[in-house]
C-alpha positions as CSV (number, residue, x, y, z in Angstrom):
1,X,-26.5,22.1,-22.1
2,X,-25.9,25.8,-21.9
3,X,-22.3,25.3,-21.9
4,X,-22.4,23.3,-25.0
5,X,-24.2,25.9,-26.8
6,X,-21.4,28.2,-25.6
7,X,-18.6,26.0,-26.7
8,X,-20.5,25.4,-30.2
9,X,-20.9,29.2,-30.2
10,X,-17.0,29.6,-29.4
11,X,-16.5,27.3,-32.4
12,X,-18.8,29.3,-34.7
13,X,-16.7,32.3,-33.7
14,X,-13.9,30.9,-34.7
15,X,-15.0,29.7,-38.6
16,X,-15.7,33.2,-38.5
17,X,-12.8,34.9,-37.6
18,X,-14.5,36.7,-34.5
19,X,-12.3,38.4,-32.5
20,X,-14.3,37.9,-29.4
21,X,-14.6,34.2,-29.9
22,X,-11.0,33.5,-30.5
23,X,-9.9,35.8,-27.5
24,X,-12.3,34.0,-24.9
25,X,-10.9,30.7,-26.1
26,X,-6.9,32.1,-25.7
27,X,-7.8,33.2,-22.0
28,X,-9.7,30.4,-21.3
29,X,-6.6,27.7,-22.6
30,X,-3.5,29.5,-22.5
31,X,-2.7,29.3,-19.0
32,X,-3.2,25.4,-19.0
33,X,-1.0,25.0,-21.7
34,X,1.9,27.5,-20.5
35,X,1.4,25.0,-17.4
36,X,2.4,22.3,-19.1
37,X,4.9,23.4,-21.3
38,X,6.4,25.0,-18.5
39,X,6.8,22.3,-16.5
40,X,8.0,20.2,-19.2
41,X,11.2,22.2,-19.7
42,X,10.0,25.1,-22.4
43,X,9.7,28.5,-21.8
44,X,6.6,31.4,-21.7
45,X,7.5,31.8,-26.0
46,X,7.4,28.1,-26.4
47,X,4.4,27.9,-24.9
48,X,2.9,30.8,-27.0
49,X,4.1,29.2,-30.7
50,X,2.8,26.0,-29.4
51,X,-0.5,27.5,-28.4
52,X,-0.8,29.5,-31.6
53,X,0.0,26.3,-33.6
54,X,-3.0,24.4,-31.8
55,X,-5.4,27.5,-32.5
56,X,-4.7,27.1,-36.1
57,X,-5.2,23.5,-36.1
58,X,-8.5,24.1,-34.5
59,X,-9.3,26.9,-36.6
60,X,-8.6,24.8,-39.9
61,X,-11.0,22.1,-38.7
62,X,-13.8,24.2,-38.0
63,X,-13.3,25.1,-41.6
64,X,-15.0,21.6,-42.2
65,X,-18.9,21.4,-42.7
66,X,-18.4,17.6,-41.5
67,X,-16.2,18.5,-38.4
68,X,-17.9,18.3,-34.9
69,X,-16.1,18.7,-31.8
70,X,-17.5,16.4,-29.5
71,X,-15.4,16.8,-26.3
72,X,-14.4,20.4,-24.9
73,X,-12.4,23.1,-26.6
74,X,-10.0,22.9,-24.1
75,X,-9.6,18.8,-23.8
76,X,-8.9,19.3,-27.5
77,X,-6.7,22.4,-27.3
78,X,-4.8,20.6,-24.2
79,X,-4.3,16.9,-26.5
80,X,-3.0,19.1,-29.6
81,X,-0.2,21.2,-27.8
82,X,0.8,18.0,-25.4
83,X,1.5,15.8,-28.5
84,X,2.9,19.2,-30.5
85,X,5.3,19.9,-27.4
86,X,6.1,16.1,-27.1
87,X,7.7,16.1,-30.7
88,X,9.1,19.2,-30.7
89,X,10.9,18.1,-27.4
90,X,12.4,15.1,-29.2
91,X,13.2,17.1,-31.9
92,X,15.3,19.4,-30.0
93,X,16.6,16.5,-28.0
94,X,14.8,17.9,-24.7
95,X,12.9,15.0,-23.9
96,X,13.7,13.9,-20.7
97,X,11.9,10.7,-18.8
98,X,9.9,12.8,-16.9
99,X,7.2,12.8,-19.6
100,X,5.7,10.3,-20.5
101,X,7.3,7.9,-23.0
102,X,6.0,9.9,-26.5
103,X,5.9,6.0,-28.5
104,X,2.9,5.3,-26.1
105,X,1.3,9.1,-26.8
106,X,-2.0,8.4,-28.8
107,X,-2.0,10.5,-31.9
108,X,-5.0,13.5,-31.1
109,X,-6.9,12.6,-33.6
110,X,-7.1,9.2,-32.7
111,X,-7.3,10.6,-28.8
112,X,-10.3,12.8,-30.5
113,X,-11.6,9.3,-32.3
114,X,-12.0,7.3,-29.0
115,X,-13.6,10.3,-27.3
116,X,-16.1,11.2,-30.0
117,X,-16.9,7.7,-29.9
118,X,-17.3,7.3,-26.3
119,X,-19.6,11.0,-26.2
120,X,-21.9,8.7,-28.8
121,X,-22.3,5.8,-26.2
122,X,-22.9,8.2,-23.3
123,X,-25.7,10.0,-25.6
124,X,-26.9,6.6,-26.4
125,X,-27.0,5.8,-23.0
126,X,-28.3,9.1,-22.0
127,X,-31.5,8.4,-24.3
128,X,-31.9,4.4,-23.1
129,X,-32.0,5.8,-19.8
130,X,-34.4,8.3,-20.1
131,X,-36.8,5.5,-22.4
132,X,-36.8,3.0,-19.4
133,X,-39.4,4.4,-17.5
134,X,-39.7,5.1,-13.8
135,X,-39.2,3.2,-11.3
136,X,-36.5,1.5,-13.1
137,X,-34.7,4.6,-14.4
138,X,-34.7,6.0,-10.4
139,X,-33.4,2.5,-8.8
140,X,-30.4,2.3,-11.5
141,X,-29.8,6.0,-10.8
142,X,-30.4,5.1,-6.7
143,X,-27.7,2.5,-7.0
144,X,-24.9,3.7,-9.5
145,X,-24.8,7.1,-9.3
146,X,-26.5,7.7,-5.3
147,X,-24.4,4.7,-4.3
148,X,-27.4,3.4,-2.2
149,X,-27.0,0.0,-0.7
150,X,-29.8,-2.8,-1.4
151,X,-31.4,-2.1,2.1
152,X,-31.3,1.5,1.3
153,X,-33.2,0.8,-2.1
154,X,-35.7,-1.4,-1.1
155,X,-36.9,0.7,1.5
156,X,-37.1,3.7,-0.7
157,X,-38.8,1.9,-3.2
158,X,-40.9,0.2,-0.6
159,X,-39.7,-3.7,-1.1
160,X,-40.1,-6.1,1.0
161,X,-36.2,-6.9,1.1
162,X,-32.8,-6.1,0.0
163,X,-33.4,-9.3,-2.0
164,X,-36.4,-7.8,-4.2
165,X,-34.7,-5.1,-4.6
166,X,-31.7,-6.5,-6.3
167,X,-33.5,-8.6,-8.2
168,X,-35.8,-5.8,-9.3
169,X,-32.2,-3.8,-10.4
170,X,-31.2,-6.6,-12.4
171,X,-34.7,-6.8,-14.2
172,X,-33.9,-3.1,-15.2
173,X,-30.5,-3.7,-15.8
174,X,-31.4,-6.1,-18.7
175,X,-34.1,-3.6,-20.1
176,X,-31.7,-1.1,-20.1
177,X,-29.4,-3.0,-21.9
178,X,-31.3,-4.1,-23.9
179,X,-32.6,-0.2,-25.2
180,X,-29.2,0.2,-25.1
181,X,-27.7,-2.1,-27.6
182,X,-30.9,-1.7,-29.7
183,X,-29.8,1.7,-30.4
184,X,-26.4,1.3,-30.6
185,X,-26.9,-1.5,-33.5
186,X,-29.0,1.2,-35.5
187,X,-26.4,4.0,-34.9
188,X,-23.4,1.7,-36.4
């Protein structure tokens, strides 16, 4: 959470011209993209004009009131200078096979669609979860995310058998999914 609030305070920083904010977001980017670019037969200056070209994109969104960035500055940053160095690669007539075929490149800002998207069902998710109640909400948890075994479940949760136990998962399973769609359907 805190590192949301920084990343939302980053992005303030930047609607506001703040030196500060727009320098912590350069150091904490510029490398990865100077990586890339690198590798992908561009120099350090190619990198930098890229770079600065994906800073202004950014910076004009956050001039939106309806703009939300929903994944992190730099998975944004990182999408915007890949598909800006792709086409300015086959532009030049640089593009080589070694990247990847720039036709099958999702456009960022349907790369940003999908993953905005996909932050809303992992919120939704995140709140069906947390409305299931116990013990449900701790043997989903055990078994997805713990990757404990049937035997290991049932004796934590103190059934009788492996058997219960799964059947008890799917029982919560249902519920959840059930919470689940219930408030996806109102979201849409």
């Amino acid at each position: 959470m805190k590192a949301e609030l920084n990343e939302q305070l980053l992005l303030k920083g930047l609607a506001n011209r703040d030196s500060k904010s727009i320098e912590t977001i350069y150091k904490e980017n510029f490398n990865m993209v100077q990586a890339f670019i690198l590798n992908n037969n561009g120099s350090y200056d190619d990198a930098r004009d890229i770079f600065q070209e994906a800073m202004i994109a950014l910076y004009e969104k956050t001039q939106s009131k309806s703009f939300v960035l929903t994944c992190k500055i730099n998975t944004y940053v990182y999408s915007v200078c890949r598909r800006l160095w792709l086409k300015r690669l086959q532009q030049l007539g640089r593009y080589s096979n070694q990247i990847d075929n720039i036709e099958a490149t999702i456009p960022v800002e349907d790369d940003i669609e999908i993953h905005e998207k996909r932050n809303a069902e992992f919120a939704i998710m995140d709140r069906a979860l947390n409305s299931l109640g116990e013990p449900c909400k701790s043997l989903l948890q055990g078994y997805y995310i713990k990757k404990l075994d049937m035997q290991a479940l049932a004796k934590e949760f103190g059934y009788t058998n492996a058997d219960n136990a799964k059947n008890q998962k799917y029982k919560c399973l249902m519920r959840l999914k059930k919470l689940f769609f219930a408030q996806y359907n109102i979201g849409e």
